[in-house]
N, C-alpha and C positions, 0 to 999 in steps of 0.2 A: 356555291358562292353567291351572296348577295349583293341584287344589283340596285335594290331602292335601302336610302338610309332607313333606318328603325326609330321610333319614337318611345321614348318610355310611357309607359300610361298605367292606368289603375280602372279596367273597365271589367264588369258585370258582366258576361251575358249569356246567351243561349245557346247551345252545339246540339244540332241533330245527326249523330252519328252515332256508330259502332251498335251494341246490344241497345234494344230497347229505344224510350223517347229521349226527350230533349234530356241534356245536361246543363249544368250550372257551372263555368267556367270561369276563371281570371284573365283578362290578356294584360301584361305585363310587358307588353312592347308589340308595335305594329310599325307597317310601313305600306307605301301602295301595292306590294306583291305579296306580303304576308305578314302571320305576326306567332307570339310567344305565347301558350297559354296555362295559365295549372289548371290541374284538376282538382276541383273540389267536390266535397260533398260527398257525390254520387261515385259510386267506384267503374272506372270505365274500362271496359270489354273491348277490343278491336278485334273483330273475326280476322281468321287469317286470308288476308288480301282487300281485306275491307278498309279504304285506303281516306272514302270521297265524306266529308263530313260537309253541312250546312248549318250556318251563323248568322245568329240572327244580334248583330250590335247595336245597342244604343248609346252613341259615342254622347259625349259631355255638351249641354248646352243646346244635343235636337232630339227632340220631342216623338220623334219617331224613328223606329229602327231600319239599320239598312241590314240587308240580306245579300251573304254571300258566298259563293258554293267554293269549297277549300278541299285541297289534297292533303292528306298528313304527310308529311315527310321527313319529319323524327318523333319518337318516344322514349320517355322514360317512366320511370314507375309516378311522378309526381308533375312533370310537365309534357308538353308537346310542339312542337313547330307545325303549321300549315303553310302551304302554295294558295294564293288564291287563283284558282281556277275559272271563275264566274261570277262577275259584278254587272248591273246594268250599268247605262253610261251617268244617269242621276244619282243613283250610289256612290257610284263613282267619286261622283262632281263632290258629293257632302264629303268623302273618307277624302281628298284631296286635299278643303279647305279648312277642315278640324286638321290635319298635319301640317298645314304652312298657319296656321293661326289665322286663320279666314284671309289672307292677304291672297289678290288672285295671282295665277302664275305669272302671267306675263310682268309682273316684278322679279321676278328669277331670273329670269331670260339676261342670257349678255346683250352689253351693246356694242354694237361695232360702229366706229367710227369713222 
């Protein structure tokens, strides 16, 4: 069950998992615990029990990729879900603010009165 909303997106980027090097992938939805991806291109292999992939994202608008180490936790023959399992906390801060549209949290926040 999903505990962060999902965002739709149209991003590019890089998966280092299963047989061989990097792959060429779509994510077509993310959120801060994970996200949706196709496979493209490249025809992807998952050994059996080989679960832990690393992504290298270059989300829209920054200039440099964040890195983040993912669990796969479904397959099909054309997409995949990931867990993220491992972001630093400045990764972090960037996939945060690309998902509230740079506006900082603490506008989210309730107020009580």
């Amino acid at each position: 069950m999903r505990k962060q909303l999902r965002v739709d997106c149209d991003i590019i980027l890089n998966n280092f998992g299963g047989e061989g090097g990097a792959k060429i992938c779509r994510a077509t939805n993310i959120s801060l615990s994970g996200m949706r991806l196709d496979k493209l291109l490249d025809p992807y292999i998952f050994g059996a029990g080989e679960e832990k992939v690393r992504l290298e994202v270059e989300l829209p608008g920054d200039s440099a990729p964040i890195v983040i180490g993912a669990k796969k936790v479904w397959d099909s023959d054309s997409t995949f879900g990931v867990r993220f399992t491992n972001i630093s906390h400045g990764h972090f801060v960037r996939l945060r603010s690309f998902l509230t549209g740079g506006e900082s949290i603490a506008g989210q926040l309730p107020v009580f009165g």
